[in-house]
N, C-alpha and C positions, 0 to 999 in steps of 0.2 A: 377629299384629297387623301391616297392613301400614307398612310403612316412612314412608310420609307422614304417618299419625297420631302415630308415634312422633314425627317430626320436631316436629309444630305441636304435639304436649303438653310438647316442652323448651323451644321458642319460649316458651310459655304460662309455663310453671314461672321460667325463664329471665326472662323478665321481669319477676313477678310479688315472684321473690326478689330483684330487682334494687331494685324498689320499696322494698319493706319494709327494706332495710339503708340506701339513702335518706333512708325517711321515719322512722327510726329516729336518723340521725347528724343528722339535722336537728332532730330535737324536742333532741337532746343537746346542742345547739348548738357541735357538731364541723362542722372544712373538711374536705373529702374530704383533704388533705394529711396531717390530723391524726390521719385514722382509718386512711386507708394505713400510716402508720408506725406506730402501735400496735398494727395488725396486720401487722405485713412485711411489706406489700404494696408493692408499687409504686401511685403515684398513676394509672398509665391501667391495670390490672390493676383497681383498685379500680371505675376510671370503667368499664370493659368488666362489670362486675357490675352497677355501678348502672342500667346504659340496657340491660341484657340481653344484651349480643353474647355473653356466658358464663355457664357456671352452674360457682360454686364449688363444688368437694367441700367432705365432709364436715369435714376438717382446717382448713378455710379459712372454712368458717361457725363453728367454736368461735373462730377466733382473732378472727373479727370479731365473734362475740358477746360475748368477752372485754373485748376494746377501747371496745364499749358499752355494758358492765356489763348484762349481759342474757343472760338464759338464752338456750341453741340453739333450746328449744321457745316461747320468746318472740321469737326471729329471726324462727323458721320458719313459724307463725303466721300467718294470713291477714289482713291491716291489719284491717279488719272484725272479727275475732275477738280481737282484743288489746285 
């Protein structure tokens, strides 16, 4: 697979799961302050998830689903499909 599509399907993913942890601490009526610390995070480590510049590992999606009271496979979950 060449290298560019690899690139624009993390962009894609990257963003996608930036959303949903998002639109997720927002229905929870969590501040991104609140959900960084419940999950160790640092609050621009959390913001760097939410707008997409990264995509957390797997370690890093339970801790934040933990912090949201939500299952990994209700994280990960496509907004649409939850």
């Amino acid at each position: 697979m060449p290298i560019l599509i690899c690139m624009a399907r993390d962009v894609v993913y990257a963003r996608a799961i930036g959303a949903r942890i998002r639109s997720l601490r927002l229905t929870k009526s969590l501040k991104a302050t609140q959900l960084a610390s419940g999950s160790g995070l640092s609050s621009h480590t959390l913001w760097r998830y939410e707008m997409g510049r990264q995509i957390p590992g797997v370690d890093v999606l339970r801790r934040i689903a933990k912090a949201l009271d939500v299952s990994l496979d209700e994280l990960a979950a496509p907004a649409e499909a939850a």
